[in-house]
C-alpha positions as CSV (number, residue, x, y, z in Angstrom):
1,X,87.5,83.4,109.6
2,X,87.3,79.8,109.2
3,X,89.4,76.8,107.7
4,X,93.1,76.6,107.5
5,X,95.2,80.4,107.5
6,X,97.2,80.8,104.3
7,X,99.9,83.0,104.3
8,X,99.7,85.8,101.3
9,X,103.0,84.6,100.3
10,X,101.8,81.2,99.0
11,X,99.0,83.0,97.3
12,X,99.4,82.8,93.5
13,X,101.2,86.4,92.9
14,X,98.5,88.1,90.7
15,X,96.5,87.7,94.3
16,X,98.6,89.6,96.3
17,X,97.3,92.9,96.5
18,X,100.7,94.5,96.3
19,X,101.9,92.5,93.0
20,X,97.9,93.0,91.8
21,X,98.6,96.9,92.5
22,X,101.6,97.1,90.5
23,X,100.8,95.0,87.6
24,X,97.1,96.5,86.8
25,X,97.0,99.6,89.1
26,X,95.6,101.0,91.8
27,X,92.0,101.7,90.6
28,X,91.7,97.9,90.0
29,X,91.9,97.6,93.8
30,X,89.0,96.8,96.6
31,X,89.2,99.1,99.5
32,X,90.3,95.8,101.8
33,X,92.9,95.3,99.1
34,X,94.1,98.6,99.6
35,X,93.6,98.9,103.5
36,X,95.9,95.8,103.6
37,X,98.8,97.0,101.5
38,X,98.9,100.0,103.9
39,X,98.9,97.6,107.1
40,X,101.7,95.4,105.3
41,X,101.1,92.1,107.0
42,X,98.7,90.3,109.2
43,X,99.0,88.3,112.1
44,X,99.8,84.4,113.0
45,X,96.3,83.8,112.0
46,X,94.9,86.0,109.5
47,X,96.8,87.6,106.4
48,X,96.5,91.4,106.0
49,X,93.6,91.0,103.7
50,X,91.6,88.8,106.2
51,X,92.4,91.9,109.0
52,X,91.3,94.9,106.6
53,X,88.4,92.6,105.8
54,X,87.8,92.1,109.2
55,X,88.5,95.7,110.0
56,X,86.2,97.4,107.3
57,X,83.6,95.2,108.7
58,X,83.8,96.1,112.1
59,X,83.1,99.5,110.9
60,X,80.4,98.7,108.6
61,X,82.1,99.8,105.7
62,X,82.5,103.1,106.2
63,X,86.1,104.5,105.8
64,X,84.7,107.6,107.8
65,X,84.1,105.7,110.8
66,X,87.6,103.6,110.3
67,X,89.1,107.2,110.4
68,X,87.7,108.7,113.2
69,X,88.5,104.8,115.3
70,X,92.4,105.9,114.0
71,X,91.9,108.8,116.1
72,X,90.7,106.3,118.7
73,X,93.4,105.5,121.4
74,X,91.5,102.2,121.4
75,X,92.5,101.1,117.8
76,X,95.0,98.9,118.9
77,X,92.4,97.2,121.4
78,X,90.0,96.3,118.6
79,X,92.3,95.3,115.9
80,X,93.7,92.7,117.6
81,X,91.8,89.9,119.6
C-alpha cells in the first residue's frame, strides 16, 4: 500500500462496501468488498478493503486457502504486520 491511508468513512458513500451492499446488493460485490464488510474495519493504516485486499492476496485468491489459514492458529500472525 502506498500514498496517504484514507479512512472508509471519508470515502464518497456509494464506495463503502457496506452502503454499496445495501443500495445495489450483494451480487454487485467483489469478493474483497465482501471479505471487508465481514472484518468491519481495518487498522491505523489500511481500511478494511486495503486488509481483505491484502489478505486475498496473500492467499492467491483462493477463498479455499483463506479458509483452511482460518483454521490456522497463525491467522492472527499473518493478518497483521
Amino acid at each position: 500500500m502506498g500514498g496517504q491511508y484514507l479512512s472508509m468513512k471519508s470515502w464518497a458513500e456509494e464506495d463503502r462496501p457496506r452502503e454499496k451492499m445495501l443500495q445495489k446488493g450483494v451480487s454487485m460485490l467483489s469478493t474483497n468488498e465482501l471479505l471487508a464488510i465481514l472484518l468491519r474495519s481495518g487498522s491505523d493504516h489500511e481500511s478494511a478493503l486495503d486488509l481483505s485486499r491484502r489478505i486475498l492476496k496473500d492467499c492467491h485468491d483462493d477463498l479455499n486457502q483463506l479458509a483452511l489459514l482460518c483454521q490456522d492458529s497463525r491467522l492472527k500472525e499473518n493478518l497483521f504486520y
